[in-house]
N, C-alpha and C positions, 0 to 999 in steps of 0.2 A: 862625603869624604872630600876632603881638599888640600892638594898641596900647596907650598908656599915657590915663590924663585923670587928674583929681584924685577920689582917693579921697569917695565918698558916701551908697551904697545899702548899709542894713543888710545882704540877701541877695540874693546873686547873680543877676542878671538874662538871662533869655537873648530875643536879638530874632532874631526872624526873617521871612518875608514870609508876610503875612497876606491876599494875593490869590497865595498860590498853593495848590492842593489838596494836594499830596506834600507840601510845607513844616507843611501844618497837620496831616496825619496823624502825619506822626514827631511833631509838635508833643503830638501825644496820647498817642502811644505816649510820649513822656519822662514826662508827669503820670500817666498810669497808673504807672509807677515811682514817682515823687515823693511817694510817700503821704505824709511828713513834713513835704511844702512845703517844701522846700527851696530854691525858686528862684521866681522869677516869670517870669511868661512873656506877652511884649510883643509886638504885631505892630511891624514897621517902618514901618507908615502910622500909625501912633500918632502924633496931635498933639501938637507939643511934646516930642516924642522926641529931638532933638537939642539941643533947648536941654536937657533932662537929662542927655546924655551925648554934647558937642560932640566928642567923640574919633571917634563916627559919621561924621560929614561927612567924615572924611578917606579913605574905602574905599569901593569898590566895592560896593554888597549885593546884585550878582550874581556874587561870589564864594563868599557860604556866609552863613549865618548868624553870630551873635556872641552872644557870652558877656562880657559885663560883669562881673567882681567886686567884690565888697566893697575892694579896694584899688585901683580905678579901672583898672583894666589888661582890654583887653577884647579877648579871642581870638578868631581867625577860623576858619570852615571845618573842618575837621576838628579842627583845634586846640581847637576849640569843642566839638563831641561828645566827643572825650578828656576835656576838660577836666568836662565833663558825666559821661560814662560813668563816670566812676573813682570818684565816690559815690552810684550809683545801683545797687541790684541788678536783676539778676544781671550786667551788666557789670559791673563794679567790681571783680569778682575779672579780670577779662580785659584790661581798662588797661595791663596794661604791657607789651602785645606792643607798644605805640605806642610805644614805646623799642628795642625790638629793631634793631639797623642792618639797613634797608632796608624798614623797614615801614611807619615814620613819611612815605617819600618815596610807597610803593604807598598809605598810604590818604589822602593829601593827593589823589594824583593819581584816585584812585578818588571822592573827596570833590567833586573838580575836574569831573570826569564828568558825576556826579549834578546837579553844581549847573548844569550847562550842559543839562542833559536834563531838567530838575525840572517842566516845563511838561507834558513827554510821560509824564512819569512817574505820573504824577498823577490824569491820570483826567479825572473833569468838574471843572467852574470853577463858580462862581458867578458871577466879572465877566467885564469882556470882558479885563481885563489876562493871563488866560490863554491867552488864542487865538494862539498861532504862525502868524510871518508865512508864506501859501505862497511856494515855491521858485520862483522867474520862472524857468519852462523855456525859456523863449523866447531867454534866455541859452547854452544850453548847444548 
């Protein structure tokens, strides 16, 4: 999935949520790859983040993180690690199984998963935005 805004940031930006633990650990595993800096790397509680890139406002960012490019167009979700993976090593020789028919739908929906489970996945928190609401049993 990919939104459009007007072209502006020299290199590629990627946002993602910066109160969740799992989000900031891949967050490190990408910069460990990045030894060339290649990208920046933004939390989404970053002030003034939408007034940089108004294309934000229109998504959900509890569907995945985003990938901003240099031509304003800005990837969601797995769309977003592809778009990532494909010049970073050692993925970047492995990017194009995300073309293969039927793979592109398993790692959106694999993508889809992690991003609904990213709380649990995670580990500790720092704030309290990662605390999962308990289940009212009293419901059931």
């Amino acid at each position: 999935m990919s939104i459009s805004q007007s072209p502006s940031e020299a290199k590629p930006v990627i946002v993602y949520d910066g109160e969740c633990s799992f989000c900031i650990k891949q967050m490190d595993r990408f910069r460990k790859r990045d030894s060339a800096g290649m990208y920046e790397y933004t939390p989404r509680q970053e002030p003034g983040l939408e007034d940089r890139f108004p294309g934000l406002a229109q998504g959900d960012f509890d569907t995945g993180m985003r990938l901003v490019r240099p031509d304003g167009t800005i990837l969601v979700g797995a769309d977003a690690v592809h778009g990532i993976a494909r010049t970073l090593p050692p993925w970047k020789w492995a990017a194009w199984l995300y073309h293969i028919p039927g793979l592109k739908w398993l790692f959106r929906s694999l993508y889809g998963w992690i991003a609904m489970n990213r709380q649990r996945l995670g580990g500790s928190c720092e704030t309290e935005a990662c605390v999962l609401p308990k289940a009212d049993k009293s419901k059931n």
